[in-house]
N, C-alpha and C positions, 0 to 999 in steps of 0.2 A: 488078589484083591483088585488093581489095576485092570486084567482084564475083564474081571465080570464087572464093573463100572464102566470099562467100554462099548461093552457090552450092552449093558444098558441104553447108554447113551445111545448106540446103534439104532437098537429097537424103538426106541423112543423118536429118534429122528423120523427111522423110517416108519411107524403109525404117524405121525405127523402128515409126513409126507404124502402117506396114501387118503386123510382127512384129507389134506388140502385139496388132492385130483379128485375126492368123489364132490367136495363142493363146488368146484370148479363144472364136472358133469350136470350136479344139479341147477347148478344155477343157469348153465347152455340150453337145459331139458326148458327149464321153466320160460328161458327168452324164447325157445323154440315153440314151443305151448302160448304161450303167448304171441308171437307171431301167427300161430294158424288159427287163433281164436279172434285176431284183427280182420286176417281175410275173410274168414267165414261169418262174422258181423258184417264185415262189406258186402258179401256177394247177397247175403240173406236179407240185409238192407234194403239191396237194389231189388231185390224178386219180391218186395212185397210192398215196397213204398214209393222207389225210382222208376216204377212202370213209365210207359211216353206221355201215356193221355195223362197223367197225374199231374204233370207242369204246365198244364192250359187249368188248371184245378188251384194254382199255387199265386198267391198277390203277388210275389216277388219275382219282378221282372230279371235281376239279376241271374235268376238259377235258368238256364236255358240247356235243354238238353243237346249230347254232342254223344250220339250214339255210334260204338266200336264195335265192329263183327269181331266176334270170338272166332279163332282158327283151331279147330281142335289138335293135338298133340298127333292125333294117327294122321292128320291130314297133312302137317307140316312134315314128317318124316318121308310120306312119300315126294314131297317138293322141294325138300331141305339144299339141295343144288342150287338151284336158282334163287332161292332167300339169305336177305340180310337182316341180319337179328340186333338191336340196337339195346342200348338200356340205358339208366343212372337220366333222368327225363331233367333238365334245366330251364325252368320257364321265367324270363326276362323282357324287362323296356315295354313295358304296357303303353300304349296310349291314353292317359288317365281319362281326358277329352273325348274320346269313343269307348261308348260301351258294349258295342262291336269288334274291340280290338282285342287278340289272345297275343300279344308281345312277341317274341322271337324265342325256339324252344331251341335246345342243342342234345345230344346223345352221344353216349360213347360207342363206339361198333365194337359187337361182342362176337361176330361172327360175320364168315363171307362165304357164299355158297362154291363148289367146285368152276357151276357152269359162268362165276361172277366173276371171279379172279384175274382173267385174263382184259377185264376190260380195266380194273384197276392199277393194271402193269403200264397201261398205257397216260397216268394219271399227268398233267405239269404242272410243272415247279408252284402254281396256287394252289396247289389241291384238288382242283378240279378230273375230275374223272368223267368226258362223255360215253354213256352208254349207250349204244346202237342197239335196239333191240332185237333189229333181226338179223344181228350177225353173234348171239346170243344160243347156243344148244337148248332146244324147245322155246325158244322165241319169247320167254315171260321173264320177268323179273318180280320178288313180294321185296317188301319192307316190314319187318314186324317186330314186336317187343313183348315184353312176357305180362299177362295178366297181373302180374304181381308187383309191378312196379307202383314203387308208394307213391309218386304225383297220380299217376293213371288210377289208382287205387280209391285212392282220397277223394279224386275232383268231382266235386258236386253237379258238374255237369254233367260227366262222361255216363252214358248205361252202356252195358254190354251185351249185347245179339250173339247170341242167344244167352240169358241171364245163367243159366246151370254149368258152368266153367271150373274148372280142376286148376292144380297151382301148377300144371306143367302145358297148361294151353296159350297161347298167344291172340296179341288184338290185331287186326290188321289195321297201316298207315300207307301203304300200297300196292297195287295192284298195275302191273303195267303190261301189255301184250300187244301182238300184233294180228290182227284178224284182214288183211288180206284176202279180198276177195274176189276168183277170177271173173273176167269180163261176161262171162257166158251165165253166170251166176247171179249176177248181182240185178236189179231189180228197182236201185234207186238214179241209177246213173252218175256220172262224174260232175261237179260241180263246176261251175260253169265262171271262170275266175272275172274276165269281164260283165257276160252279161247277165249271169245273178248276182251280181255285185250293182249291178245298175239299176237292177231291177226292185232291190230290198232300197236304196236310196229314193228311191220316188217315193214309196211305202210308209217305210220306218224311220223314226229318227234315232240316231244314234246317240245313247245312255251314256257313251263315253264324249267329252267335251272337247272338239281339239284346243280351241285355247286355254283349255286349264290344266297346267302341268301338275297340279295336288290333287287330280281324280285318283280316287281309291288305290293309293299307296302308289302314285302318280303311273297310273295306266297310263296308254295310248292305244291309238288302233282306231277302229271300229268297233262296236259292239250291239247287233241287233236284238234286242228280247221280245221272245213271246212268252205269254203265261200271265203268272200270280204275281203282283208285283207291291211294293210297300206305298200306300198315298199318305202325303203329309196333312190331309185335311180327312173332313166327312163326306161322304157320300151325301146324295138328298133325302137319306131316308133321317141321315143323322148316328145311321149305327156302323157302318161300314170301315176301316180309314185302312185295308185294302182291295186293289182293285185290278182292271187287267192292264197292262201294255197298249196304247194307243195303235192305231189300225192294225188290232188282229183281227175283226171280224171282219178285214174288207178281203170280196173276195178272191183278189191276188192271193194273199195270203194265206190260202190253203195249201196253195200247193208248196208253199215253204213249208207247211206245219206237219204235212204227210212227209213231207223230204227229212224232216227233224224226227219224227215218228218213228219212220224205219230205221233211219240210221242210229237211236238209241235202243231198236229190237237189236238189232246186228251185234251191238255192243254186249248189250245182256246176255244173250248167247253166248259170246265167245265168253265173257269173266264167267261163266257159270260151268263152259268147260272145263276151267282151271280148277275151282272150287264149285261145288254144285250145292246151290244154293243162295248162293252171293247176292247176288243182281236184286233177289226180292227184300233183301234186307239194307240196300245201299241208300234209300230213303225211305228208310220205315218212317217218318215224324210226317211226311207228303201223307201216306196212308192214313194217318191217325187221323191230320187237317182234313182229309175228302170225307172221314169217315164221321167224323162230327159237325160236317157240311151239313153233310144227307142226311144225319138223324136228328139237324135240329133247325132243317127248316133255315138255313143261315145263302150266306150269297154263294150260288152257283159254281164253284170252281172249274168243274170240268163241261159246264153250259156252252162258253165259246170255246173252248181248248178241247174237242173230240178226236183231233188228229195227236196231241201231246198229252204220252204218258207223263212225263213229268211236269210238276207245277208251275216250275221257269225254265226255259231253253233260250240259251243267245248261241248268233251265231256270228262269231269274232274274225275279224281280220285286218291282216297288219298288228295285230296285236301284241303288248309286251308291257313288262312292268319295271318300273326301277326299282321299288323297295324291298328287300325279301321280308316275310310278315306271317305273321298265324290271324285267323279269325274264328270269330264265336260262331260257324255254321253251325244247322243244325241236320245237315245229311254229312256226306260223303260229296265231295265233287267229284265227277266226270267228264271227261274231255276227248273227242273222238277228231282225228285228222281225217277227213274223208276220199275218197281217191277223186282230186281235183285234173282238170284240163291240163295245167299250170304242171309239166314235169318234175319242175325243178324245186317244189313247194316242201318246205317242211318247217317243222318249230323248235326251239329249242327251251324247255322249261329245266326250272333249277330246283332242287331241293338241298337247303344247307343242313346236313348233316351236325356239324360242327363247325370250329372255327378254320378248322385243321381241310374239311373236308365237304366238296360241294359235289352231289350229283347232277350232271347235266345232262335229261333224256334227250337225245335226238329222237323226233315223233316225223316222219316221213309220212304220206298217206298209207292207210291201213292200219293207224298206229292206236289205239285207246288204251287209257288209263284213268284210276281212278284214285284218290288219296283222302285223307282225313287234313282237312284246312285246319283246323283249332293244333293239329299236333304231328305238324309237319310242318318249317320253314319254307316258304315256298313263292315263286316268282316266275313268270314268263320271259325268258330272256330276249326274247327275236322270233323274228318270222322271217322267213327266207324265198325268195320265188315273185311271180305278181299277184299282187291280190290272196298270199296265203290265206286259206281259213279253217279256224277247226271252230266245233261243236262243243258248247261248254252246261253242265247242268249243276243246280246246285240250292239247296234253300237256306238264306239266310235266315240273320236273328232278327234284323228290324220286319220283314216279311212273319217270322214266325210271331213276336210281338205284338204287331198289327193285327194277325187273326185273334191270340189271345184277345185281347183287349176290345173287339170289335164282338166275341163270342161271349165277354160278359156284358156288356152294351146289351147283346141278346136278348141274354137270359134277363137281363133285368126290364126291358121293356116288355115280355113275355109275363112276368111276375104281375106288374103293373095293371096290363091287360087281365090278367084272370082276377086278379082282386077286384077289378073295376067291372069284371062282368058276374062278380057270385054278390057282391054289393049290389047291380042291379037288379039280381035275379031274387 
């Protein structure tokens, strides 16, 4: 009697027991199902409503797009050495005061490629790690993080290049190599540390202020731009409020703009050997702006800029930041060190990983990289040599803003005009 009640009991337990592991299954099945039915509202989202040109479409200055290349999964396996794979995204300390400001982001490092390792042996006691690129096995380094990260995922900003992305693809946050190029080769010539540095100061005034230490997350330096730049006011027409850089059309200044020209070919090149295809998607939102220029009749953007692919190009020196910071861009920044007179020239830029952990590239001439400002901590530490200078590219939000809002000025005086001409007619 005893043991067929134990018996019992047995069985009883154990169908119990085996209820509880298949609810336990189900319930994983269904958060799993539901997690792919999140991403796949997100991606489907973005491919049909988060297009680029859709946010010159949209009243809400707030949402500015901050567009991420997708890395496909076949692509990072062949690179997987030389990349570092970050995750778990911490976005903090906004600036409430700019609405330009994306606060300081942190990461946990999920991954460190073979050819990376040896350069984080060498890390001191702050956590700093400087990376030498070219003493680096294939001379690159990536930064990247998985498409499926829920800040990255969510943010209302962010689209992804190319929208049709799998949950085992990644975004890219940087890009950094060395493109070295011998003297027999090269085509733009070495920069010239005193006398185009003398030569851009008669010309251009420098954007950055030496006596104001709270310039843009307290810059310093020099900072030359040409290109597309934000005005605070109207043009004469009344519709404008951006406009170009102050003596770019005089004619010195061409031959700075062909010397900026080539050396972001150069550039494009070499990131497109790494990944092919890169380079055309590093300011896709520049394409959108030129392309809504030209088909509607709006201010010239590339009228005095014939020599500069991109919208803005400065050209920095002595350059460095104190604050480390994220911003609301809406490309990819780019930065090229170019092979200067000056031997002994190089730069040091930082990226804060964590709190634990700071990258500091050593950029020597020959050096370019590229990163995502909004979602990378990041700062120019020093410049080293006389007169260093490197090449910086990049479009912000008050620049993007300013077209926005100049391109509905547009359309509405466009409106005006045709009602006022079928009225006449």
């Amino acid at each position: 009697m005893h043991e067929k009640l134990a018996e019992s009991i047995s069985i009883e337990k154990h169908q119990r027991g085996v209820k509880q592991e298949l609810n336990k299954l189900m319930r994983a099945h269904k958060n799993n199902q539901k997690k792919r039915n999140n991403r796949e509202n997100v991606y489907e989202r973005r491919r049909c409503t988060r297009q680029l040109s859709s946010y010159v479409w949209e009243s809400d200055n707030n949402a500015t797009p901050h567009p991420l290349i997708v890395v496909k999964e076949c692509t990072y396996l062949l690179l997987k050495e030389n990349c570092i794979i970050v995750d778990n995204l911490r976005r903090n300390f906004y600036q409430k005061r700019s609405h330009c400001d994306g606060g300081v982001v942190h990461y946990d490092m999920k991954y460190i490629g073979n050819h990376i390792w040896s350069q984080f042996s060498k890390s001191n006691r702050k956590g700093e790690v400087e990376v030498d690129i070219k003493s680096i096995e294939e001379e690159f380094l990536m930064i990247l993080c998985s498409v499926n990260e829920e800040h990255i995922s969510r943010d209302p900003n962010i689209n992804l290049l190319p929208d049709n992305c799998c949950e085992k693809d990644f975004v890219l946050l940087l890009l950094c190599t060395s493109n070295e190029i011998k003297s027999n080769e090269s085509t733009v010539g070495h920069w010239d540390n005193y006398g185009d540095f003398s030569k851009l100061k008669k010309s251009k005034i420098s954007t950055v202020k030496q006596d104001k230490k709270d310039h843009h997350y307290g810059s310093f330096g020099f900072c030359f731009s040409f290109g597309l730049r934000n005005n605070y006011g109207l043009d004469s027409s009344g519709i404008y409020s951006y406009t170009y850089y102050a003596n770019d059309e005089v004619d010195e200044m061409d031959l700075m703009k062909r010397y900026l020209s080539e050396n972001l070919l150069t550039v494009f090149q070499t990131f497109h050997r790494i990944v092919p295809g890169i380079s055309s998607k590093l300011q896709e939102v520049g394409k959108t702006v030129k392309y809504l220029c030209n088909n509607h009749g709006m201010l010239n953007v590339m009228e005095k800029e014939k020599h500069v692919s991109a919208l803005t190009a400065n050209i920095n020196i002595n350059a460095g930041t104190r604050t480390p910071h994220c911003e609301k861009d809406v490309s990819y920044t780019i930065i090229h060190v170019p092979p200067q007179k000056s031997s002994e020239s190089f730069i040091l830029f930082q990226f804060q990983i964590n709190d634990n952990i700071d990258i500091n590239l050593k950029c020597v001439p020959g050096t370019c990289f590229t990163y995502s400002a909004y979602c990378l901590t990041h700062r120019q530490l020093s410049s080293f040599g006389s007169n260093c200078m490197n090449i910086s590219t990049y479009i912000g939000k008050r620049v993007f803003d300013s077209f926005k809002t100049s391109f509905w000025r547009k359309r509405k005086k466009d409106e005006e005009k045709l009602k006022s001409w079928m009225n006449f007619s």
